[in-house]
N, C-alpha and C positions, 0 to 999 in steps of 0.2 A: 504494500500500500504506500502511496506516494501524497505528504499533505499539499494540497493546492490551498489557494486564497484567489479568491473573485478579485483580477482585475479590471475588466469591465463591460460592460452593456452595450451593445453594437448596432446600427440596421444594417442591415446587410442591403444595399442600393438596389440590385440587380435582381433579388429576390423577392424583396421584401420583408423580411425576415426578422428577427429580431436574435440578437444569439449574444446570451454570455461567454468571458472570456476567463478563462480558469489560467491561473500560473502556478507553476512549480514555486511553493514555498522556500527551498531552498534549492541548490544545486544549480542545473544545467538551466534553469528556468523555462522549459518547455512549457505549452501553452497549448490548452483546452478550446477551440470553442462547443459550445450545444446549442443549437435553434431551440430556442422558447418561444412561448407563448405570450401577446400583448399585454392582457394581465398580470401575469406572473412578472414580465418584465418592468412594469411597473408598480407594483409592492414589493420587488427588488429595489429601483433606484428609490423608492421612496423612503426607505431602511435606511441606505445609504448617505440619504439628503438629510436626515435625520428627522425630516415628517413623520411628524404622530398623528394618525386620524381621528379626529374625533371619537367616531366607534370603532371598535375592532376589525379590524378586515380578514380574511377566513387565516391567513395564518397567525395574526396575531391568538385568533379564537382557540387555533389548534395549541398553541404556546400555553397560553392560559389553562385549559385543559389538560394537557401535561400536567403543568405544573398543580394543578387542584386536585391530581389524583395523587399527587406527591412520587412520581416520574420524575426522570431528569433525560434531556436530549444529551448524548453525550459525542455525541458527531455525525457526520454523514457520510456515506462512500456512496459513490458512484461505480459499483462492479460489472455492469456487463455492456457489452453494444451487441445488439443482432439487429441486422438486415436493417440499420441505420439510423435506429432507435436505441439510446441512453436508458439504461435502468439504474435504480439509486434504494438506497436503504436508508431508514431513519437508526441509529442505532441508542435505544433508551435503555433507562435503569429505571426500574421498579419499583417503590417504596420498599420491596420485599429483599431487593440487589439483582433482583433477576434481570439479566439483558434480553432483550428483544429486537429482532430488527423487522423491520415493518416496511413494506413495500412503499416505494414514491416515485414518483417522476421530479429526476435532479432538479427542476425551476424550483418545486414545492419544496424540493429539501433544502435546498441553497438556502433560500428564502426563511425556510427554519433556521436554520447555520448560522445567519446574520441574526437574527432577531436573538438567539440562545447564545451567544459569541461562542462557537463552538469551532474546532473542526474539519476541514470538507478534508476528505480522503477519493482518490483514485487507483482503482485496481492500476497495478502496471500493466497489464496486458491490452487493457483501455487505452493508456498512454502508451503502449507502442504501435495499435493501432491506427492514431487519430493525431498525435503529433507533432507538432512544425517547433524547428529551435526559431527562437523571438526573429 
């Protein structure tokens, strides 16, 4: 597992796209992108801007939740790509210590990652797949 940190939110021109940009926390600095979603891309930069909404927006809800059943996010991985779709995990702690990891699509877990200051992990097989040095 290799830790990245979100460097940043992208449109893609050509596309239209929207795609975060993951970097190698330390080392060679390799670089992630993943096509997300309009929303999710912005209660990403909204985290980031340091906007607080009024009410809850669905991750902050999910955060809350965790944390009200006395859960803890304890980081995120990003483990698989098939057929050019990102798979991710949420990986939590229990009240009880027990981990769990619970299925996500990376926007929604990034998106936790930020809000929980946690985290974000990449399988390296991921990052040897999808890769470009800076």
């Amino acid at each position: 597992m290799m830790e990245m940190q979100l460097s940043s939110i992208r449109m893609d021109e050509k596309r239209g796209e929207q795609l975060i940009i993951l970097k190698e926390k330390d080392g060679e600095k390799r670089r992630l992108p993943i096509i997300i979603g309009p929303y999710e891309a912005e209660a990403i930069r909204m985290k980031m801007k340091g906007i607080t909404p009024p009410r809850p927006l669905t991750h902050d809800l999910l955060m809350s939740t965790i944390k009200g059943l006395g859960a803890k996010l304890e980081g995120i991985i990003v483990d698989s790509l098939s057929e050019g779709i990102f798979f991710a995990k949420l990986m939590i702690v229990t009240q009880e210590g027990e981990e769990v990891k619970i299925d996500a699509r990376p926007s929604d877990a990034i998106a936790l990652a930020l809000r929980a200051n946690v985290p974000i992990f990449v399988a390296e097989e991921v990052i040897d797949l999808t890769t470009a040095s800076p």
